[in-house]
C-alpha positions as CSV (number, residue, x, y, z in Angstrom):
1,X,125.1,-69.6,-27.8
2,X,122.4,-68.1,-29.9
3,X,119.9,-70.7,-30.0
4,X,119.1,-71.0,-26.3
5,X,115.8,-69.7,-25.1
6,X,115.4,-68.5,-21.4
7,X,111.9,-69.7,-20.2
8,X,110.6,-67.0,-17.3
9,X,110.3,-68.2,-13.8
10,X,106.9,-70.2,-13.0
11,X,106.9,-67.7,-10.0
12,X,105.5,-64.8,-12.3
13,X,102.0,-63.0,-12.1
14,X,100.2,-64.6,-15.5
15,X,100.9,-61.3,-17.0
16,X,104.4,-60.5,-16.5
17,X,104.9,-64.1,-18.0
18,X,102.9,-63.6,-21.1
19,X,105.1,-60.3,-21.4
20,X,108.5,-62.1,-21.1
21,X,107.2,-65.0,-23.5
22,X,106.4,-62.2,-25.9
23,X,109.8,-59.7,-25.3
24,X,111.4,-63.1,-26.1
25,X,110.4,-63.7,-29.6
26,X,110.5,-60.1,-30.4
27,X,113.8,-60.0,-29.4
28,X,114.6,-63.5,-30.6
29,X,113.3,-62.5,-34.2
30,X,114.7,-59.3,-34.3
31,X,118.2,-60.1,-33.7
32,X,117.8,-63.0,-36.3
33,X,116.2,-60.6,-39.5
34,X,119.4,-58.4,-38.6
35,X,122.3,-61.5,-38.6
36,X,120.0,-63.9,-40.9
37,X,122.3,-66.2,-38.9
38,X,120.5,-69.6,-38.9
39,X,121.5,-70.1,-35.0
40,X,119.4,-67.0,-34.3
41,X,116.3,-68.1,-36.4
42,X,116.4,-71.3,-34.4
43,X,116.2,-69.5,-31.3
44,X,113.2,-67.1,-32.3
45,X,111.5,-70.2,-33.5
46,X,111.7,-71.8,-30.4
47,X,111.0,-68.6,-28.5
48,X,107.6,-68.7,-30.9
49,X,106.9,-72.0,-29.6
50,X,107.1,-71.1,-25.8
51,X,105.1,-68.3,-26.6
52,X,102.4,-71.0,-28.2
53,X,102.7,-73.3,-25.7
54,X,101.4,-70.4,-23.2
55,X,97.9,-71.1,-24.9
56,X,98.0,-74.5,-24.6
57,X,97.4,-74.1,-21.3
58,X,94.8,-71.7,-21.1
59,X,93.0,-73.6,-23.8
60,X,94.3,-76.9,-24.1
């Protein structure tokens, strides 16, 4: 399915998390401007808000 977003493994160095949160949406969005499929815009969207949620903990 389209709309499912893969979280990275809590096992990452902070870095190569924040990479993979942000390859996510990139991706996510990309492929969702190219289909304008509304499954795909629900999965960047949600890929967004992992990305987002990353600052919540560093500044909650």
């Amino acid at each position: 399915m389209s709309d499912i977003v893969t979280f990275p493994r809590p096992t990452l160095p902070p870095e190569d998390h924040e990479r993979e949160l942000w390859s996510n949406f990139v991706l996510a969005k990309k492929k969702a401007e190219v289909t304008c499929d509304i499954r795909d815009g629900i999965a960047a969207g949600k890929a967004w808000a992992a990305w987002l949620d990353m600052f919540r903990t560093i500044c909650p």
